[in-house]
N, C-alpha and C positions, 0 to 999 in steps of 0.2 A: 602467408601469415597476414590476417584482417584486423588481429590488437593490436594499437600502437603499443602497448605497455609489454609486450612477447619481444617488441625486437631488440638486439643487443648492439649497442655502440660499440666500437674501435677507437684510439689512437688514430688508424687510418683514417676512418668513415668520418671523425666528425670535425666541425669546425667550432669555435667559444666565442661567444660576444657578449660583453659588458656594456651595458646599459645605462647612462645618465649615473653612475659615482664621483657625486661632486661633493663637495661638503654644504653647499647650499640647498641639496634636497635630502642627507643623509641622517639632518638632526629631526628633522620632518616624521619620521617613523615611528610608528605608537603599537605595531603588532604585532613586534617582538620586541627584548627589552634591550637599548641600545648597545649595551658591552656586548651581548653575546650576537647582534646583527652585527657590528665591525669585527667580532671575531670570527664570523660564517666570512662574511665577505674577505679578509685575509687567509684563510684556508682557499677561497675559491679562485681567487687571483691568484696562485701556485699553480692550478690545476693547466695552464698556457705554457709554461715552462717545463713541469711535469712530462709532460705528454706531446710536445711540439704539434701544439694544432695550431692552425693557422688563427689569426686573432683580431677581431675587432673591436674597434671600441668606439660607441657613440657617447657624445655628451659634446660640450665646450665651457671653457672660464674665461667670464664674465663676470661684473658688480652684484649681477642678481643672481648666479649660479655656483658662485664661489671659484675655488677649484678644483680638480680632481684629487680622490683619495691616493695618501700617498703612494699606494699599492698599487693604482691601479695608473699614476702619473708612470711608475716605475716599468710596467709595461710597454707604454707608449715610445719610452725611453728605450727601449729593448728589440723595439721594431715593429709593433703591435699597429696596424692601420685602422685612424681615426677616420670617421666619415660623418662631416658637417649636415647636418638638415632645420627645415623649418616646421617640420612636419611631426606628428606624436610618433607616428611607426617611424624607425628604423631602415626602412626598407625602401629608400632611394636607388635610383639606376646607380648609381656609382658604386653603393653597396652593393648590387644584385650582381650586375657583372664580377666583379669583385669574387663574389661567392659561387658564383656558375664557374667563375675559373678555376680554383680550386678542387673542381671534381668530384667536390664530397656533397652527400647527402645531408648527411645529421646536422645540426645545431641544438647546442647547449645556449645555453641563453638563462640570463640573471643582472636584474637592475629594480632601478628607482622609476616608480613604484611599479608596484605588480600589476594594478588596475586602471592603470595608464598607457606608458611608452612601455615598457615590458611587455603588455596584453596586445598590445596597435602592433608592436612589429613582429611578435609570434602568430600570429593569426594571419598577420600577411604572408610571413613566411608559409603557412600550410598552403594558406590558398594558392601558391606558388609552387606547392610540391613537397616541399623538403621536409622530413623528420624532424620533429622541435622536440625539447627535454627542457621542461621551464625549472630550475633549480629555486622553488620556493623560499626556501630559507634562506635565503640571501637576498631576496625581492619581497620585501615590505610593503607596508604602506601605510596613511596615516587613518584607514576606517575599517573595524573586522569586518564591518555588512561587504564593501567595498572588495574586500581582498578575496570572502567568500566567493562574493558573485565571479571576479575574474578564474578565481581557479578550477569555478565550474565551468566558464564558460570556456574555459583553455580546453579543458579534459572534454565536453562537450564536440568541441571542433577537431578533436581528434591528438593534442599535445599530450606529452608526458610530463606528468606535475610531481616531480624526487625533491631528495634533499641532497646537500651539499656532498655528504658522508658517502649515501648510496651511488649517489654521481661517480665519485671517486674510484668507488670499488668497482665499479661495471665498466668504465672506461681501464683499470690497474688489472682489473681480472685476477692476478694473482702473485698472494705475497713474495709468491719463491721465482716470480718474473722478474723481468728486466725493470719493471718499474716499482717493484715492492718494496725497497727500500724508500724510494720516497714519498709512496703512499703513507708507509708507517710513520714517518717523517711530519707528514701535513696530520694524521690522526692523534699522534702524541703531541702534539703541539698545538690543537685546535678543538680536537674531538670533546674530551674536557669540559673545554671551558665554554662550550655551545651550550651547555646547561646552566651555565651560573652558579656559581660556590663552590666550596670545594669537593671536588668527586673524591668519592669514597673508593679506593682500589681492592676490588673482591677477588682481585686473581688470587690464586693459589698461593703462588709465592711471594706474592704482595711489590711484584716490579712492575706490572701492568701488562702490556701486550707487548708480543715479541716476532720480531722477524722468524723464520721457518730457520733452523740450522741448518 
């Protein structure tokens, strides 16, 4: 298989890293509108619990970078391994080993901004080997020229550029599995409100979406 965009992720196969969510760089984001970027980014902070992959988290708090969202503080809390750098990429030895131990292929990947530390350490990740899945909608930034050029330059070097939604569903695979309830769980609680305003409910019977009986 020569597409990256054909192969399909696992629960097993992949691992999740969040990217610089601090509140010093989250008010910063002009390319989505901010209610619905904090509500992608709380839908995707689920997605580590969900699914038990294994989980990193770059960023730090400091005077200039605030602190971490509380979502994603709440991970850290949960056992999520932090990895300090000086560098744009992500992709320090401490992390690399880190991730060669783990066994897995894939990485999901979503942060501040996209055409920054998000772009610097998914690109080192290819060159490195591993499958990347850049989760756009939750990786901002504060110029469209800027956000354009990285998501072509992501999908150029060979990354998959999804959204949060579809993320979801190709890692859950299916409603009537093990993990469908709480797919449905993060979709009725999120899915929504990624639009902004109030969704208009066109199901049939007017309760919205529903687990498989």
């Amino acid at each position: 298989m020569t597409n990256p965009a054909l192969r399909r992720m696992t629960p097993d196969s992949a691992v999740i890293a969040y990217v610089d969510y601090v509140t010093g760089l989250d008010n910063l984001i002009t390319t989505i509108p901010g209610k619905a970027f904090r509500n992608n980014i709380q839908a995707f902070a689920k997605f580590s619990a969900l699914f038990g992959l294994p989980t990193a988290v770059f960023g730090e708090e400091n005077a200039y970078y605030g602190t971490f969202l509380p979502e994603i503080g709440a991970l850290i809390a949960a056992g999520a391994r932090t990895f300090p750098r000086t560098t744009p990429s992500g992709c320090t030895p401490d992390f690399m080993a880190w991730l060669a131990a783990t066994g897995r292929r894939d990485v999901v990947i979503g942060g501040i901004s996209i055409d920054n530390c998000t772009l610097h350490t998914a690109l080192d990740l290819l060159r490195a080997g591993y499958n990347v899945q850049v989760v756009v909608d939750v990786s901002g930034s504060n110029s469209k020229l800027a956000e354009d050029m990285a998501i072509q330059r992501l999908q150029a070097a060979g990354a998959v550029n999804a959204g949060w939604l579809n993320t979801l569903t190709e890692l859950g695979a299916d409603f009537a599995g093990p993990h469908g309830a709480g797919m449905m769980g993060i979709i009725q609680a999120h899915w929504p409100a990624s639009t902004i305003g109030t969704p208009l409910d066109t199901t049939p019977d007017g309760h919205g979406m529903q687990l498989p009986a």
